[in-house]
GUMI-764881 format. One record per residue (C-alpha): residue number from 0; residue in one letter; x, y, z. Coordinates in Angstrom, 1 decimal, padded with zeros to 4 digits. Layout:
<rs>
{nr NUM, rest a, X X, Y Y, Z Z};
...
</rs>
This chain:
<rs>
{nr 0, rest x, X 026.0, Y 009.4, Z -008.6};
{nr 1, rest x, X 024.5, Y 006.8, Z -006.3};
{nr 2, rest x, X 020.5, Y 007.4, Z -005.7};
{nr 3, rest x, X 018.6, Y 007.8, Z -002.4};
{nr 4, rest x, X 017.4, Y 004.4, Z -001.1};
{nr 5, rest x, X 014.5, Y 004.1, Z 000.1};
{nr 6, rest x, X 012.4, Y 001.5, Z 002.3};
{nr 7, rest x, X 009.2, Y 000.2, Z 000.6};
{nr 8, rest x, X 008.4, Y -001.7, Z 004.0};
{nr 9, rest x, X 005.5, Y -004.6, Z 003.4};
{nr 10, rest x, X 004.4, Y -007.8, Z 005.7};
{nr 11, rest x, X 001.3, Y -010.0, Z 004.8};
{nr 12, rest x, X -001.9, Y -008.1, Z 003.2};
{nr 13, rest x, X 000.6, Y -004.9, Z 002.0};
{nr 14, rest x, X -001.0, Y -004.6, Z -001.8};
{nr 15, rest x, X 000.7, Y -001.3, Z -002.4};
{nr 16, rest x, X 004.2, Y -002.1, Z -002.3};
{nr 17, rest x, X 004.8, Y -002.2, Z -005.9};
{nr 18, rest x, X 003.0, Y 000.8, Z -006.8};
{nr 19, rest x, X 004.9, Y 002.6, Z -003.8};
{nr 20, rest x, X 008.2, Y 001.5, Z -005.3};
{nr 21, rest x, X 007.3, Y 002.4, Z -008.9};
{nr 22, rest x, X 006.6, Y 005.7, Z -007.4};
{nr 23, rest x, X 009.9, Y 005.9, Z -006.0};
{nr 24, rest x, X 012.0, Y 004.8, Z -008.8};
{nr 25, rest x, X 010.1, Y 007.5, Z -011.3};
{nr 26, rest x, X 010.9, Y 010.2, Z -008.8};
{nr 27, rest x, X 014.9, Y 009.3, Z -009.3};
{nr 28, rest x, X 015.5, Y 007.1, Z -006.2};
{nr 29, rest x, X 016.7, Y 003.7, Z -005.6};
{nr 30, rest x, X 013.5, Y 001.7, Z -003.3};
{nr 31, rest x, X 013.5, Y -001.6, Z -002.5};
{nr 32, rest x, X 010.5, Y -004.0, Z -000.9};
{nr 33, rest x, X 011.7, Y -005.2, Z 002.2};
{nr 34, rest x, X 009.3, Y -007.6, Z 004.4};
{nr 35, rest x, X 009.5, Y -006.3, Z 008.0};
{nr 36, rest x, X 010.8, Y -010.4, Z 009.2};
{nr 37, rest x, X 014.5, Y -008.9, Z 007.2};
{nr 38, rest x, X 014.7, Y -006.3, Z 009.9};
{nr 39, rest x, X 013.1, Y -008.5, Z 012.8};
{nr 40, rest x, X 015.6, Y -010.8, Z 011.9};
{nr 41, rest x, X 018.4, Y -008.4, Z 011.8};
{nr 42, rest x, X 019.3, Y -009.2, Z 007.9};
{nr 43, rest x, X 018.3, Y -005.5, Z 007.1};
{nr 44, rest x, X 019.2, Y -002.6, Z 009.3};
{nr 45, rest x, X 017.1, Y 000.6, Z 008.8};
{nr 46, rest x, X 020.6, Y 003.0, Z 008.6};
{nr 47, rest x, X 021.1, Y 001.6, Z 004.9};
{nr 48, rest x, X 018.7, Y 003.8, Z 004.0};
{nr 49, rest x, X 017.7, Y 007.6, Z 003.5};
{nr 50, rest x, X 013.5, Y 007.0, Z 003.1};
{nr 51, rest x, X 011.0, Y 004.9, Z 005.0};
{nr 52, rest x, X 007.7, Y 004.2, Z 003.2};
{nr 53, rest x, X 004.6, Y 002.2, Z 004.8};
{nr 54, rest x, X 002.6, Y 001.8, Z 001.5};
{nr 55, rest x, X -001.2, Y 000.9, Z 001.6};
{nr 56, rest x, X -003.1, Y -002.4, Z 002.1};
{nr 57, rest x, X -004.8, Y -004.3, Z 004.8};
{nr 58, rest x, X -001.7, Y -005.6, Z 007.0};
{nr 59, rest x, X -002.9, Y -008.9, Z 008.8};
{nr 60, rest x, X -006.3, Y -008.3, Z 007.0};
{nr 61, rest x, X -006.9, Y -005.4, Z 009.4};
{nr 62, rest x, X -008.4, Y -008.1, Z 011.5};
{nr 63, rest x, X -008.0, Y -006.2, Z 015.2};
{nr 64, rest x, X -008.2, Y -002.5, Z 013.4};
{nr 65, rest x, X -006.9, Y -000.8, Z 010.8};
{nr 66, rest x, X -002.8, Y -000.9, Z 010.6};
{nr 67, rest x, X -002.8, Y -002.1, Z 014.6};
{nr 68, rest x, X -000.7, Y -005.7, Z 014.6};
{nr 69, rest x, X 002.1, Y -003.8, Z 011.9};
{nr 70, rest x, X 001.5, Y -000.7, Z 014.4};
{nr 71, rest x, X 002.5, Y -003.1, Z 017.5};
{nr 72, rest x, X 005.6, Y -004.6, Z 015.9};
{nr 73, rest x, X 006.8, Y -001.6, Z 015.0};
{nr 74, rest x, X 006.3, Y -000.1, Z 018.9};
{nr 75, rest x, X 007.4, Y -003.1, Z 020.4};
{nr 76, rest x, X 010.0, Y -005.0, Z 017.7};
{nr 77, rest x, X 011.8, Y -002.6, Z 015.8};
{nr 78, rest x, X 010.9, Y 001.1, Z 018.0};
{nr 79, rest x, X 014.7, Y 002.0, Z 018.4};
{nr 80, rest x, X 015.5, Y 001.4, Z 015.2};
{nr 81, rest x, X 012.8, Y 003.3, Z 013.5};
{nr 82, rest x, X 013.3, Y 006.4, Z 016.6};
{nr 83, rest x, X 017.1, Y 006.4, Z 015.1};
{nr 84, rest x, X 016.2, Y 006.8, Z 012.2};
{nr 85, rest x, X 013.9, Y 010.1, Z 012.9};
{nr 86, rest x, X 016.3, Y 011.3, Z 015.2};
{nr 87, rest x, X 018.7, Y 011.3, Z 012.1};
{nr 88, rest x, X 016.5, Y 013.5, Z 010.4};
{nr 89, rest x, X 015.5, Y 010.6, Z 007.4};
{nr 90, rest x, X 012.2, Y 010.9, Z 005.9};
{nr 91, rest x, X 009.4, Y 008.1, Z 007.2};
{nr 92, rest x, X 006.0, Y 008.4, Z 004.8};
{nr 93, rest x, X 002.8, Y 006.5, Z 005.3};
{nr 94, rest x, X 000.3, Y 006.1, Z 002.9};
{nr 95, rest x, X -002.9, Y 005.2, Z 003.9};
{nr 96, rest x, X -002.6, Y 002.0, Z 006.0};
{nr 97, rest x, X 000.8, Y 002.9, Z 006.2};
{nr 98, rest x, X -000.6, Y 006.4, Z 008.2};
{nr 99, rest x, X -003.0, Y 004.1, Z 010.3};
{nr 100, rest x, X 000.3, Y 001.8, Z 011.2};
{nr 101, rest x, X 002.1, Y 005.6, Z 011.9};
{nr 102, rest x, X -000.7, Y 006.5, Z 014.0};
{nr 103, rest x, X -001.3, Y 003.4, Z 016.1};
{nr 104, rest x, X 002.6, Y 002.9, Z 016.9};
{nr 105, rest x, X 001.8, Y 005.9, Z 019.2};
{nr 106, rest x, X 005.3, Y 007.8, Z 018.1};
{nr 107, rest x, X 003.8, Y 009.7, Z 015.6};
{nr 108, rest x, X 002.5, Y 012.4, Z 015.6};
{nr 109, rest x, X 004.4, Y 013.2, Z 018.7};
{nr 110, rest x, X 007.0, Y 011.3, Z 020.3};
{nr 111, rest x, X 005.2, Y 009.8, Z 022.9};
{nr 112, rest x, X 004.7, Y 006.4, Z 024.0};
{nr 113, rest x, X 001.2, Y 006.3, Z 024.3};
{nr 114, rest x, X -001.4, Y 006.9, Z 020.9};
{nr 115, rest x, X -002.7, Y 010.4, Z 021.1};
{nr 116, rest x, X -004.6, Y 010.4, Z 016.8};
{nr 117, rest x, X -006.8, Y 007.8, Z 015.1};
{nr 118, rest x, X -008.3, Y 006.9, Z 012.1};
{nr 119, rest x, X -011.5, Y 004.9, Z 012.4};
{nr 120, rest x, X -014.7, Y 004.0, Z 010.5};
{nr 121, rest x, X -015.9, Y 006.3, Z 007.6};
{nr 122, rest x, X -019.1, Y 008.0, Z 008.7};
{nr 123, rest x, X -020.7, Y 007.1, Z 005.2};
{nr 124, rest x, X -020.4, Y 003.3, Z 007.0};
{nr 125, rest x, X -018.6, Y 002.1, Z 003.7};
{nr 126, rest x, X -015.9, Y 002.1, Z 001.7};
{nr 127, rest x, X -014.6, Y 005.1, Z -000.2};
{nr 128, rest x, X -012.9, Y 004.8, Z -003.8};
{nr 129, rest x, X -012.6, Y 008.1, Z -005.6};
{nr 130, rest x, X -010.7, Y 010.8, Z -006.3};
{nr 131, rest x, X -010.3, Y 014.1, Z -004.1};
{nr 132, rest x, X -009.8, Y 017.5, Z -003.8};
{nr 133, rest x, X -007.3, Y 018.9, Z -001.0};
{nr 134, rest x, X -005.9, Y 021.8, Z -000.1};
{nr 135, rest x, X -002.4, Y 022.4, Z 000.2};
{nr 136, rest x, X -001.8, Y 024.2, Z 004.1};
{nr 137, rest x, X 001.3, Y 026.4, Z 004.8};
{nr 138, rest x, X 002.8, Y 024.5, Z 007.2};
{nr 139, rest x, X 006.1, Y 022.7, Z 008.0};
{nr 140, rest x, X 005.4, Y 020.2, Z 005.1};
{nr 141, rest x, X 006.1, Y 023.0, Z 002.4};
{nr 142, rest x, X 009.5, Y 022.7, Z 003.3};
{nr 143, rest x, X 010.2, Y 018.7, Z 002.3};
{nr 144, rest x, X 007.1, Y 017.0, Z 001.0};
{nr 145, rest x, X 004.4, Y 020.0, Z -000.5};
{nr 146, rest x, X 007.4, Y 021.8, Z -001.8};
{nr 147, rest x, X 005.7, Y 023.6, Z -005.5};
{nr 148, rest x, X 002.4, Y 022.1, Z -004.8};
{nr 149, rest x, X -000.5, Y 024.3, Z -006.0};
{nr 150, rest x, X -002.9, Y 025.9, Z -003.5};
{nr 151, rest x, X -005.6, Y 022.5, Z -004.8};
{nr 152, rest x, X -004.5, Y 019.1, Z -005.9};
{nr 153, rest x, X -006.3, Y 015.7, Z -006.7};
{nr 154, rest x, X -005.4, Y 012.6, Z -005.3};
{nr 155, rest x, X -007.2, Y 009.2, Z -005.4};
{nr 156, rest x, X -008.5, Y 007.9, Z -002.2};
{nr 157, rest x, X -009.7, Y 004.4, Z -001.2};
{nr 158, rest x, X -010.6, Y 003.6, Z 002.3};
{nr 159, rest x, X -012.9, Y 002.1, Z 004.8};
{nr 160, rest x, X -011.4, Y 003.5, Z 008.5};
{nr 161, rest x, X -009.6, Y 007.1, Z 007.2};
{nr 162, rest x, X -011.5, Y 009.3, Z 009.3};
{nr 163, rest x, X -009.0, Y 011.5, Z 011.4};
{nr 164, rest x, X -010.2, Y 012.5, Z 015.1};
{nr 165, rest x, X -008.3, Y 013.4, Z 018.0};
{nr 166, rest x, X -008.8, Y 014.9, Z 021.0};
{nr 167, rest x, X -009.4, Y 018.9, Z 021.3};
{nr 168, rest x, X -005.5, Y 019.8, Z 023.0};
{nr 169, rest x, X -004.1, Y 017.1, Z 020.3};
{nr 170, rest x, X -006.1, Y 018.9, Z 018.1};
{nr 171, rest x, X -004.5, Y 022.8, Z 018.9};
{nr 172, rest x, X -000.9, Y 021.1, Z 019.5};
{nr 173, rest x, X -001.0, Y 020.0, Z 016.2};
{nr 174, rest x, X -002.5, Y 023.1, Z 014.6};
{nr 175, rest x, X -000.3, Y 025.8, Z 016.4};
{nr 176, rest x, X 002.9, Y 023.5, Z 015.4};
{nr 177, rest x, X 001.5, Y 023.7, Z 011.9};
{nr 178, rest x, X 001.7, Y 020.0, Z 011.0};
{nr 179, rest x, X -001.6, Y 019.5, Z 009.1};
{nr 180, rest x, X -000.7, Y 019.7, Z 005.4};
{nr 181, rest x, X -004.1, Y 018.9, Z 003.6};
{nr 182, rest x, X -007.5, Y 019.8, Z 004.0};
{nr 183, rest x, X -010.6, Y 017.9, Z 002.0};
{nr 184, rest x, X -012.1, Y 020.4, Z 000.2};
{nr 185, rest x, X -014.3, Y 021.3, Z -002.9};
{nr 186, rest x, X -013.4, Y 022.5, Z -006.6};
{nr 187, rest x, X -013.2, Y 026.1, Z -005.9};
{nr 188, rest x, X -010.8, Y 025.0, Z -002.6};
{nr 189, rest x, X -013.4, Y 025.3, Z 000.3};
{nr 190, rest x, X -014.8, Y 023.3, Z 003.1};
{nr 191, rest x, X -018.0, Y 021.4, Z 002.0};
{nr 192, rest x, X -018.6, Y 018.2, Z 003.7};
{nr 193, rest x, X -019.4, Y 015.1, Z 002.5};
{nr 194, rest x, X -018.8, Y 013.8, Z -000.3};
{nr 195, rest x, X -015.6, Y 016.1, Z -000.6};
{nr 196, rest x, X -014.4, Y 015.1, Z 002.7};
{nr 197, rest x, X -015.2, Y 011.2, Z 002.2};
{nr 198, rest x, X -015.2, Y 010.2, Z 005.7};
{nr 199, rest x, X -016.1, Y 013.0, Z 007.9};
{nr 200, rest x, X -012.1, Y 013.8, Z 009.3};
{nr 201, rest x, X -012.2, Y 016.3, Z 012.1};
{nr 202, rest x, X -011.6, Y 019.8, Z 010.5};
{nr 203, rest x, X -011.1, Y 017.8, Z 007.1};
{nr 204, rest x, X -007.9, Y 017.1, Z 008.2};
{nr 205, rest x, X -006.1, Y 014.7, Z 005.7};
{nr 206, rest x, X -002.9, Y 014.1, Z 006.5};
{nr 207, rest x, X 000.0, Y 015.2, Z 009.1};
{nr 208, rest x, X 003.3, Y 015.8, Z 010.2};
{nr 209, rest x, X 005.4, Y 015.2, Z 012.9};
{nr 210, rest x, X 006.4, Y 018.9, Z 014.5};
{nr 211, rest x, X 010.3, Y 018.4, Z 012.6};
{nr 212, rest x, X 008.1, Y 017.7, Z 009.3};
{nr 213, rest x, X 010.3, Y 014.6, Z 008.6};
{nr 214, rest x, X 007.5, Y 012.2, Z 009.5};
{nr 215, rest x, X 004.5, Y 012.3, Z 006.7};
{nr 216, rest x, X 001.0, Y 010.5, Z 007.2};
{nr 217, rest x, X -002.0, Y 010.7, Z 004.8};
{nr 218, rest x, X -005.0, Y 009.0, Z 003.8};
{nr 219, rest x, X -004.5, Y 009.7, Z 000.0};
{nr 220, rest x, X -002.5, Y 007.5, Z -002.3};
{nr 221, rest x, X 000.0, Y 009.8, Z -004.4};
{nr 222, rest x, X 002.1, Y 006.6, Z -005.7};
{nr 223, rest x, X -001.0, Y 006.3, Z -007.4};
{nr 224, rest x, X -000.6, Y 009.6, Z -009.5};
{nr 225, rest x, X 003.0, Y 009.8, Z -010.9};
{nr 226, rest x, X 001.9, Y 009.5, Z -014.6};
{nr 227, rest x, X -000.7, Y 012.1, Z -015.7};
{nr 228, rest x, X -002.2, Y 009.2, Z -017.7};
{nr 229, rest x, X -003.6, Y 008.1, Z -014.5};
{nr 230, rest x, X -005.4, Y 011.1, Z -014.2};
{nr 231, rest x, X -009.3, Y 010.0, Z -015.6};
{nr 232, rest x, X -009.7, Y 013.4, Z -016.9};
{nr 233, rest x, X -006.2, Y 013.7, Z -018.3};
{nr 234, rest x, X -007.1, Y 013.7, Z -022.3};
{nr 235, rest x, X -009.0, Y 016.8, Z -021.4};
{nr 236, rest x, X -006.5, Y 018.6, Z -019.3};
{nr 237, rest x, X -003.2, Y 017.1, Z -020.9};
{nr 238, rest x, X -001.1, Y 019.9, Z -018.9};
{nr 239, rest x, X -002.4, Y 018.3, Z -015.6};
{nr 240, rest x, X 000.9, Y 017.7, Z -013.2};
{nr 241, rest x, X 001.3, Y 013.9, Z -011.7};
{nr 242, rest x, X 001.0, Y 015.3, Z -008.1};
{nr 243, rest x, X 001.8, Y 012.5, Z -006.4};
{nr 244, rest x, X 005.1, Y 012.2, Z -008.2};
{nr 245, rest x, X 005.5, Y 016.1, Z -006.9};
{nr 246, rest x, X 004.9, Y 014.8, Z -003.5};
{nr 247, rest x, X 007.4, Y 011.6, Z -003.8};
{nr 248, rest x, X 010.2, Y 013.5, Z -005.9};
{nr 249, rest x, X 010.2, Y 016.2, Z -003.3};
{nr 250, rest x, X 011.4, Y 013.9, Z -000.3};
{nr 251, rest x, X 013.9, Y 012.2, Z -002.6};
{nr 252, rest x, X 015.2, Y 015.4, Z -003.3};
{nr 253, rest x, X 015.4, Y 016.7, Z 000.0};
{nr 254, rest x, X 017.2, Y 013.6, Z 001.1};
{nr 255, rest x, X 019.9, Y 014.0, Z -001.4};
{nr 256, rest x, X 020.5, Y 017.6, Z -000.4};
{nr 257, rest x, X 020.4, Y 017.2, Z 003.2};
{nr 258, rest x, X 020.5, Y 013.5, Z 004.6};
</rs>
């Protein structure tokens, strides 16, 4: 039976790729890392495969802003190619840079030509490493990536620009279509500021949809939690689920089933 392929999509500063591809493979598809020149060049054409993934890391050193030079390649290099590919109905995920790159292209989360979400500096002023509580929404995500999630997960962060703001009609177009699909929140699964929401996101907004639900950006790094030995607290909790492998084997298995 031939496996889903997937896109692990890196240029220079990527330093997730491999950990993104891992996460892949473990959920039962077939990824490959593919620098963006392959496609630029026309050596690699985006209908080979089922998944996109934009993995963490610092493209171009995030020397203009977070994810923006990959962002404007991807707008102004490769735009019909990668709007194909939604309009197919595949599965595009971003994972921290990879949802500042989604953001910044100005096609997600609507299809629009113009940027209508950011993420910018942490309020804290610095860089966040840790892990995180979130809060599974009911939304349009349950049906491909939050499939089985539990009402709280953990996932590690590590960030310096995450914080989500938009503004206030962006803000209810997105929330009456449903397409948030986690909340920062505490323990015990409510809203307590910092240092559970680690960079002050607008209604602790973590990561979004597009309104189909095929498009998936969050600050969070679930390739980074497909083992439950990753887990710091696992020898205590040795039932605790790899969550980010949930999140990954979900698409894959949508994608066989439907794409």
């Amino acid at each position: 039976m031939n496996k889903t392929k997937v896109i692990v999509l890196r240029t220079a500063g990527t330093n997730c790729d491999i950990e993104t591809a891992n996460g892949f493979k473990l959920a039962g598809a077939d990824p490959e890392i593919v620098h963006i020149n392959k496609f630029l060049r026309n050596e690699k054409s985006f209908s080979d495969y089922k998944i996109l993934a934009v993995p963490g890391g610092f493209s171009y050193g995030d020397d203009i802003s977070a994810g923006k030079v990959f962002a404007n390649k991807l707008k102004y290099k490769l735009k019909n190619e990668i709007m194909e590919f939604t309009k197919n109905g595949k599965l595009i995920i971003g994972i921290c840079n990879g949802f500042q790159i989604l953001v910044k292209s100005g096609f997600f989360p609507f299809i629009e030509n113009k940027q209508s979400v950011t993420l910018t500096n942490n309020d804290s002023g610095k860089f966040e490493c840790r892990w995180v509580y979130l809060k599974t929404m009911k939304g349009i995500a349950n049906k491909i990536w939050t499939k089985g999630l539990p009402d709280v997960i953990q996932l590690p962060i590590a960030h310096g620009e995450g914080k989500f703001v938009c503004e206030k009609d962006t803000l209810k177009k997105i929330k009456q279509n449903s397409q948030i699909v986690f909340k920062y929140v505490d323990e015990k699964g409510k809203s307590s500021g910092f240092p559970y929401n680690p960079n002050g996101s607008v209604e602790d907004i973590v990561g979004i949809t597009n309104p189909e639900g095929n498009i998936f950006g969050l600050m969070p790094h679930p390739e980074r939690f497909v083992v439950k030995q990753q887990y710091p607290l696992w020898t205590k909790d040795k039932n605790v689920e790899p969550f980010g492998l949930m999140i990954l084997k979900n698409a894959v298995d949508y994608a066989k089933s439907n794409l």
